[in-house]
C-alpha positions in Angstrom: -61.8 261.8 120.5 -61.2 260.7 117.2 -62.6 257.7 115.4 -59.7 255.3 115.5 -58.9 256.3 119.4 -62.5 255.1 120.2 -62.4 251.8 117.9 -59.2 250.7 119.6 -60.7 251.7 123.1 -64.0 249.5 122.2 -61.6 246.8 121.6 -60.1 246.6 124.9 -63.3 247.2 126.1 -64.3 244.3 125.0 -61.3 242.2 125.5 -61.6 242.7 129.0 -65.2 241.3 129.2 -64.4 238.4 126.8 -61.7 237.9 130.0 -64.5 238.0 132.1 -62.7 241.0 134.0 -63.9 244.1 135.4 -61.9 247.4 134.9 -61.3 247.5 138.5 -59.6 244.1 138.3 -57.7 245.3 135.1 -56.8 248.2 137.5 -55.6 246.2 140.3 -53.5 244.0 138.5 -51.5 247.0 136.7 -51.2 249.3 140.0 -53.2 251.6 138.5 -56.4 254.1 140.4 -59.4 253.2 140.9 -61.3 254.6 137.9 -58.4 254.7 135.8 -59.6 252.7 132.8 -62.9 255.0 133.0 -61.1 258.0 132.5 -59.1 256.3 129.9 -62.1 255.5 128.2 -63.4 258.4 128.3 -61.0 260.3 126.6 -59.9 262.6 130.0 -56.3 260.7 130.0 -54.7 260.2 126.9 -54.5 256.5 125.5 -51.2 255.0 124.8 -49.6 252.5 122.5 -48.2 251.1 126.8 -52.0 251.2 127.7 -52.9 249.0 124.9 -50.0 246.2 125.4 -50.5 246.2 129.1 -54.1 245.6 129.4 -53.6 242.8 126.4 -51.5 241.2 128.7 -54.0 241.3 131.6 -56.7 239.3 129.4 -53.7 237.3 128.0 -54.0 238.3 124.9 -50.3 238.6 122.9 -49.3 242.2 121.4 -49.8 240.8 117.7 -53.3 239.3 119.2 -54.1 242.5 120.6 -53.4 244.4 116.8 -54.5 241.9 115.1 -58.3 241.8 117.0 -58.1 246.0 116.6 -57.2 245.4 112.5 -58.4 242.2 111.6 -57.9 242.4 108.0 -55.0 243.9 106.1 -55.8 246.8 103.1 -55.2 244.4 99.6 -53.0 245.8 97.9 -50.9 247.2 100.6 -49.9 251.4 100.4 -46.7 251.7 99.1 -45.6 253.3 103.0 -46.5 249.5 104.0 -44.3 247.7 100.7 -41.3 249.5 102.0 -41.5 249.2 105.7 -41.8 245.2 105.1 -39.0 245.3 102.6 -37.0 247.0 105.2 -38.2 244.9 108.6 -37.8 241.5 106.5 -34.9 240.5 108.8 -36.3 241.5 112.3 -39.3 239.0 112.8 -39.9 238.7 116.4 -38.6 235.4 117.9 -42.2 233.4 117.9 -42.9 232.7 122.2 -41.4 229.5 123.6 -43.5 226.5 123.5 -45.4 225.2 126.8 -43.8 224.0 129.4 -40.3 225.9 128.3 -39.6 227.0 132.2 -36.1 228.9 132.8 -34.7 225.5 133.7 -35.7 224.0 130.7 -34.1 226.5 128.6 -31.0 226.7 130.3 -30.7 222.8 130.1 -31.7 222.4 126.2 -29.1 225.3 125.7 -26.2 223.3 127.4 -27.4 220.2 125.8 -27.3 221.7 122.5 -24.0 223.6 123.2 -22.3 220.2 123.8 -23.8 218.6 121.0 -22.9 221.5 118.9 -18.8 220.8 120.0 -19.0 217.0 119.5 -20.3 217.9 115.9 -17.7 220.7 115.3 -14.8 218.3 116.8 -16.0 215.5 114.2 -16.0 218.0 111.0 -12.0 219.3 112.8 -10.9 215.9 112.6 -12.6 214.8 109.6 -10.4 217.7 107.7 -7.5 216.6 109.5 -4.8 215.6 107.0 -4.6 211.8 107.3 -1.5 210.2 108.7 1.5 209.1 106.6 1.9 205.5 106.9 5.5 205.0 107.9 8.5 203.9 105.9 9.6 200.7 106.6 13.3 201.7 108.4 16.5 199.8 106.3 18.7 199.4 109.6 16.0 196.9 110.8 16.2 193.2 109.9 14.0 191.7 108.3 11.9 188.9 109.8 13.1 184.8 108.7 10.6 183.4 106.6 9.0 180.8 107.5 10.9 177.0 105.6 
């Protein structure tokens, strides 16, 4: 195995106890064998990136957590591979996770909330650009009121 496979498996190693977990609970959790995680260890079954976000997730650890706790800090200057892959991911920053307490409900009521204030705002700006009305003409076949003596 080489040397970066077994960091990243003494990582989760450790994850999991700082969760105060056992593999066998990791296991049962995931639907996976008994003795899965020790032969994953182990090196007989081949570690993937899926086995690395999924047992994160079991000792509630988020997939940047889980990186970030396998490569704490980043190389100073960064290689120029790295330069150009930020330069090209710039725009696609993953949406950050929804605050506490942000149930389905909640969303979907904040989102209609926010559609209709969104119209009410657009329907002031639509009649704000509106052209403003003419003020009529006084009409000639009309007479005039008497003024007062």
């Amino acid at each position: 195995m080489n040397p970066e496979t077994q960091h990243v498996i003494e990582v989760l190693k450790s994850a999991i106890r700082a969760a105060k977990l056992h593999n066998r609970d990791v296991e049962r959790t995931l639907g996976l064998s008994s003795s899965y995680l020790s032969r994953l260890f182990a090196g007989t079954i081949e570690l993937r990136f899926e086995h690395i976000l999924k047992i994160a997730e079991v000792v509630g650890l988020q997939p940047f957590e889980i990186i970030q706790a396998i490569y704490p800090a980043p190389k100073d200057p960064p290689s120029e591979a790295m330069v150009r892959l930020q330069e090209t991911l710039r725009h696609l920053k993953p949406p950050p996770p929804p605050p506490p307490g942000w149930t389905p409900e909640f969303r979907a009521a904040f989102e209609k909330r926010l559609e209709t204030v969104l119209w009410q705002a657009l329907r002031r700006i639509r009649l704000s650009l509106d052209p403003l009305p003419v003020a009529e003409e006084p009409r000639t076949d009309e007479v005039p009121p008497a003024e007062p003596k």
